[in-house]
C-alpha positions as CSV (number, residue, x, y, z in Angstrom):
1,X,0.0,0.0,0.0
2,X,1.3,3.5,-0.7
3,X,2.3,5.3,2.6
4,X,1.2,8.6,4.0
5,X,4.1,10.8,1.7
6,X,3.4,8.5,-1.5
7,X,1.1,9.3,-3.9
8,X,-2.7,9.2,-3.6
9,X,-6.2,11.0,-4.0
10,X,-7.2,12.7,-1.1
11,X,-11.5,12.7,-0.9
12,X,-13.6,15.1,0.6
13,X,-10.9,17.6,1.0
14,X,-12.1,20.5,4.0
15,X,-11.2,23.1,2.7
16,X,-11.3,22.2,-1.6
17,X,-14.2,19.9,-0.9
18,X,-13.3,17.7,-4.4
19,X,-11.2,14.8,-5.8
20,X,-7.9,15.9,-6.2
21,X,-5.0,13.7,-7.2
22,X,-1.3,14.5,-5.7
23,X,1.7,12.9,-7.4
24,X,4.7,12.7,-4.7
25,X,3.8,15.6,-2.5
26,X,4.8,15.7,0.7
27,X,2.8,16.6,4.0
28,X,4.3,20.5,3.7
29,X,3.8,20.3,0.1
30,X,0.6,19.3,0.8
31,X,-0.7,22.2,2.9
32,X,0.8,24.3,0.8
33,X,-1.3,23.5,-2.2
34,X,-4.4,22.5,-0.2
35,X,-5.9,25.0,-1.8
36,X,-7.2,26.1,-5.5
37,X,-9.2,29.1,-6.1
38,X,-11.9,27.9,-7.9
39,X,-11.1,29.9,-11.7
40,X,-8.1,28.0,-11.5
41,X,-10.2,24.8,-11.5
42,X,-12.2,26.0,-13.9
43,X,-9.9,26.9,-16.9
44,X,-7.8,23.5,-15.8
45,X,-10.6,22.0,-16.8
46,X,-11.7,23.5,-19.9
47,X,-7.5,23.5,-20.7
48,X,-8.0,19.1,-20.0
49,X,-11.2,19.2,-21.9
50,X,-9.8,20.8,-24.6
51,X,-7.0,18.6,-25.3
52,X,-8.5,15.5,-24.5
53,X,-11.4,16.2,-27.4
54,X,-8.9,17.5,-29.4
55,X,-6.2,14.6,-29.2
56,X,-8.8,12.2,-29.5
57,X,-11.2,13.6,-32.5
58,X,-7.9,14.1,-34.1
59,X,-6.8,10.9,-34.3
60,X,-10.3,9.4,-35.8
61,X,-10.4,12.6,-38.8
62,X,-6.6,11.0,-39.6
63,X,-7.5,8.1,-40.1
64,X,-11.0,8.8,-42.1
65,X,-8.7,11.2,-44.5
66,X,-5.8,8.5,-44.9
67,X,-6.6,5.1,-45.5
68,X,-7.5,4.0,-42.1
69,X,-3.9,4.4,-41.1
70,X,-4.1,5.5,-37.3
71,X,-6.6,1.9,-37.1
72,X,-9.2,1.4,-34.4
73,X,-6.5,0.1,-31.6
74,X,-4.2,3.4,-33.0
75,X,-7.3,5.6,-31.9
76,X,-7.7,3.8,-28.6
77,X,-4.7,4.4,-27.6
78,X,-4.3,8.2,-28.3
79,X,-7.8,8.3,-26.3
80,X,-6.4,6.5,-23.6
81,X,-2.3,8.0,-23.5
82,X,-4.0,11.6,-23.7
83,X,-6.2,11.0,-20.4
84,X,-3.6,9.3,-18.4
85,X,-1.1,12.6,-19.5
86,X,-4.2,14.8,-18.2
87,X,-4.7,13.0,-15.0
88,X,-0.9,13.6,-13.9
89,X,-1.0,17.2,-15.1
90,X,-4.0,18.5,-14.0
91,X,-5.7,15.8,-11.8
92,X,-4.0,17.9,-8.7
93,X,-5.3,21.3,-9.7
94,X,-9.0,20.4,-10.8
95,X,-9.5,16.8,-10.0
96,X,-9.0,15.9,-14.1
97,X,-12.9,15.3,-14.2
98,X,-13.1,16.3,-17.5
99,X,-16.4,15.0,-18.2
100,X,-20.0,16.1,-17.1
101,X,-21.2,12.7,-16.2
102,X,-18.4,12.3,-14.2
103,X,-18.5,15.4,-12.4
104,X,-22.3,14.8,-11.9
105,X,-21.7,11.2,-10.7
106,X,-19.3,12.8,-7.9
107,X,-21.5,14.8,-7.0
108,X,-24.3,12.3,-6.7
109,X,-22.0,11.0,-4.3
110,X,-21.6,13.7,-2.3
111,X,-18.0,13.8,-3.0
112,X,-18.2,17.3,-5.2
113,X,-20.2,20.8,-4.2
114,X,-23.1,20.5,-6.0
115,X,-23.2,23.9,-6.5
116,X,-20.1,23.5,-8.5
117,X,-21.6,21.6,-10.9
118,X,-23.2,24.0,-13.5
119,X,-19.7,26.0,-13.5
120,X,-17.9,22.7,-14.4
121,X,-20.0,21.2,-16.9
122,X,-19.7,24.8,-18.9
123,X,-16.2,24.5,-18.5
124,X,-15.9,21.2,-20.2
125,X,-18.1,22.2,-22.6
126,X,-16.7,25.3,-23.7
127,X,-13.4,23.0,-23.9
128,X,-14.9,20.0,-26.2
129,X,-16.4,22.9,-28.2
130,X,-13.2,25.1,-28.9
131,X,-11.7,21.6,-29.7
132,X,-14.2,20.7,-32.3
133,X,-14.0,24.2,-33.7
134,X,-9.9,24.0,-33.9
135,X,-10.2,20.7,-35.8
136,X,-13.0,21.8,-38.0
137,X,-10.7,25.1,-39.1
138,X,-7.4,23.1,-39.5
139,X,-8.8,20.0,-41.2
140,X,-11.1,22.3,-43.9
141,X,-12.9,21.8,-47.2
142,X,-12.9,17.8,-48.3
143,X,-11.4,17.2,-45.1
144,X,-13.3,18.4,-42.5
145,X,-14.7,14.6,-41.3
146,X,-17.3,14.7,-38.6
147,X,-15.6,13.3,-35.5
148,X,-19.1,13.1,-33.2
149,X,-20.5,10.0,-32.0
150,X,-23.0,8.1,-34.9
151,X,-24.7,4.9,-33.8
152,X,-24.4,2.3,-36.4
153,X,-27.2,-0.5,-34.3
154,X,-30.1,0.7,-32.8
155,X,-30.7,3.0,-30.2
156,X,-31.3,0.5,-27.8
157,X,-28.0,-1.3,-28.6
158,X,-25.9,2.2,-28.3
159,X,-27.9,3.5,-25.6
160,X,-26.9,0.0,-23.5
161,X,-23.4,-0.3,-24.7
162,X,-22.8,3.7,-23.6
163,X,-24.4,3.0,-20.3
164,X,-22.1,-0.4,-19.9
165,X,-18.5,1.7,-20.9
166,X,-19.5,4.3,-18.9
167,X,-20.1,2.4,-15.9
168,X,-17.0,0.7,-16.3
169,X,-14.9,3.9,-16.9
170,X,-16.8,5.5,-13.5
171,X,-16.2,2.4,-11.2
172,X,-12.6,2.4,-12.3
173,X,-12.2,6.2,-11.0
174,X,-14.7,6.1,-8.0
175,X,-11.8,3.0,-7.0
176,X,-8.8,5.0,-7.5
177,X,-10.1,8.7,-6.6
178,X,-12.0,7.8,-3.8
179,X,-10.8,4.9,-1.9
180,X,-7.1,5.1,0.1
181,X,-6.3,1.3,0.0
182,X,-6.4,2.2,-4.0
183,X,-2.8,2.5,-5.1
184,X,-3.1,6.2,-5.6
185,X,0.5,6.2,-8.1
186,X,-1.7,4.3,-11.0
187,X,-4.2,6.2,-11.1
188,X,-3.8,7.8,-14.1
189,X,-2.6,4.3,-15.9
190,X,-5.6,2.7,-14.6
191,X,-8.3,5.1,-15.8
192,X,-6.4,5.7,-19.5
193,X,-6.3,2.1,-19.8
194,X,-10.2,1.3,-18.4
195,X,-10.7,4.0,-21.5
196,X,-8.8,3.0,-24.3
197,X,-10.3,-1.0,-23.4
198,X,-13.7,1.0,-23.5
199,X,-13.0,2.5,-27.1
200,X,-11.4,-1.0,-28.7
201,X,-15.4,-1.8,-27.5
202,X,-17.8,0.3,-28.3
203,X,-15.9,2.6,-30.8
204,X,-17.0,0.5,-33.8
205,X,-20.9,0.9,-32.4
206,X,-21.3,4.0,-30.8
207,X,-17.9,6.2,-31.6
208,X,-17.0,5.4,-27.5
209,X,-18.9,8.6,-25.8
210,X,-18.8,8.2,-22.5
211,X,-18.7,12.1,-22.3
212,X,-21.4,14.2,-23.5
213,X,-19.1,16.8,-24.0
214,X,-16.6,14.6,-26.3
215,X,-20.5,14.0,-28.3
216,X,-22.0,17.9,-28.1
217,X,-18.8,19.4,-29.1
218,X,-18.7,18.4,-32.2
219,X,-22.2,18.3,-32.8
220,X,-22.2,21.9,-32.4
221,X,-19.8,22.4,-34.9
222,X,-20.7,20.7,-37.5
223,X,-24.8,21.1,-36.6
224,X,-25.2,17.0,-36.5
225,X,-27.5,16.2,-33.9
226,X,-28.7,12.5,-34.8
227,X,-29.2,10.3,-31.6
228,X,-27.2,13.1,-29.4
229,X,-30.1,12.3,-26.6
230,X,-28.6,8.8,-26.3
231,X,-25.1,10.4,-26.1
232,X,-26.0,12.7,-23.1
233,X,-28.3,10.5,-20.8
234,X,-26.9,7.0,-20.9
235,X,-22.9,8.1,-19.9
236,X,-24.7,10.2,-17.6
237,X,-26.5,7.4,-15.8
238,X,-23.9,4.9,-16.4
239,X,-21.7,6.9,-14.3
240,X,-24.1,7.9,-11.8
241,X,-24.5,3.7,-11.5
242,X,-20.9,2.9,-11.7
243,X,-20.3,5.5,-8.6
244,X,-23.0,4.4,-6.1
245,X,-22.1,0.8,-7.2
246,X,-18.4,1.3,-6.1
247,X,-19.7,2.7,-3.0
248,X,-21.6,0.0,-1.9
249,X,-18.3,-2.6,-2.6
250,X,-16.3,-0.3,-1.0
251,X,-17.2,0.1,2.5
252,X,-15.2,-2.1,4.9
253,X,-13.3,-1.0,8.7
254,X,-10.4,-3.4,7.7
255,X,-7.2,-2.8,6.0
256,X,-6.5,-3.7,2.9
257,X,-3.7,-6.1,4.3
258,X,-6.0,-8.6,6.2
259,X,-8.9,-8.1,3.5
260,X,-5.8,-9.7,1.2
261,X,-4.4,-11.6,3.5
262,X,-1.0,-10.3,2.3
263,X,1.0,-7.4,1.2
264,X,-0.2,-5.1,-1.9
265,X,0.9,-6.7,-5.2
266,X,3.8,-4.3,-5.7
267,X,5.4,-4.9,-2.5
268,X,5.3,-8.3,-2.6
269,X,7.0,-7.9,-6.6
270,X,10.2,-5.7,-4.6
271,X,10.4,-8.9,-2.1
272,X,10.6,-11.6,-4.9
273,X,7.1,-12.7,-4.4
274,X,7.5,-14.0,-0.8
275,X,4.4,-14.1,1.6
């Protein structure tokens, strides 16, 4: 288990009162950056936003305008490498939400300031959007591919399959932004990769939402609104699931050490595998 000076997500924070995610700080580093004025958290988040639409949308107009040369595990990845960057970079300013459904899903679980909600979701929207406009202005004229989320099934089928990645992608970060026996230094690994597994799944049916944001940003900009409902509610429920679901596993008064019956994985790896 990571100790008190490793790294880890510190939950329901007094005086920030969200998830914030601090890479090898110390206990006086700690106080010292206990807090964020809240426009700082805002424009981190439209800055993560921004990048991760951008970095991602990118990589699926590439590979419409050149043969299919990025491929479907080439887009995954770029999804999934750009998050984990984000999480590192920002996770300790903002809390790397990036996402409406996940902010809302926090917040569900009393683990964000509702009233902070409305501010955040504009945020990341006014990131996805500035994102879809960049692409649509560099990649112009018979290149300007629309990188939104189409169902090719039904509704049913993409409204089920968004729900299902989203769930997945929200109990992966309710475990690693919310619970201390998490090994805090992965976090970022752990919720790029649950992503990038996510798109190798549903990118074929539904484009791989899981954001309304990443789906209303370029809808806006390219005024393609076909089945958007399905790409606002279902990640938004999904991740409203996969939190409450997490926090009914979760709860235990025992440490993680008896609930294994050993040491955490990684310490066990430094001592050659020994019990």
């Amino acid at each position: 288990m990571a100790n008190d000076n490793s790294a880890r997500v510190e939950t329901n924070d007094i005086e920030n009162n969200h998830i914030v995610l601090d890479v090898n700080k110390d206990s006086s580093q700690e106080s010292q950056n206990s807090y964020v004025p809240f426009l700082q958290k805002l424009i981190a988040e439209v800055v993560g936003t921004y990048f991760l639409i951008f970095a991602g949308c990118a990589s699926i107009i590439v590979n419409k305008n050149h043969d299919n040369v990025v491929t479907l595990p080439g887009i995954a990845i770029v999804w999934g490498l750009t998050l984990l960057v984000l999480i590192y970079s920002l996770g300790h300013i903002s809390g790397a939400h990036f996402n409406p459904a996940v902010t809302i899903a926090f917040a569900t679980t009393r683990r964000f300031p509702l009233i902070q909600v409305p501010a955040y979701i504009l945020a990341q929207l006014l990131g996805g959007t500035l994102a879809s406009g960049t692409l649509k202005l560099i990649f112009s004229g018979t290149h300007d591919q629309f990188s939104g989320t189409l169902a090719t099934g039904s509704n049913f089928q993409a409204f089920a399959l968004e729900f299902i990645v989203t769930f997945h992608l929200m109990f992966t970060i309710s475990a690693v932004a919310t619970d201390n026996r998490a090994i805090g230094e992965l976090a970022g690994i752990a919720v790029g990769s649950t992503l990038l597994l996510n798109v190798l799944i549903a990118g074929p049916i539904t484009g791989a939402s899981m954001n309304p944001v990443r789906s209303l940003g370029p809808a806006f900009v390219h005024n393609e609104y076909r089945g958007i409902w399905i790409f606002i509610i279902s990640p938004i429920l999904g991740a409203v699931a996969g939190a409450w679901v997490y926090n009914l596993v979760r709860h235990t008064n025992k440490p993680l050490r008896e609930i294994t019956k050993s040491a955490s994985f990684l310490k066990e790896t430094k001592r050659g595998g020994t019990k």
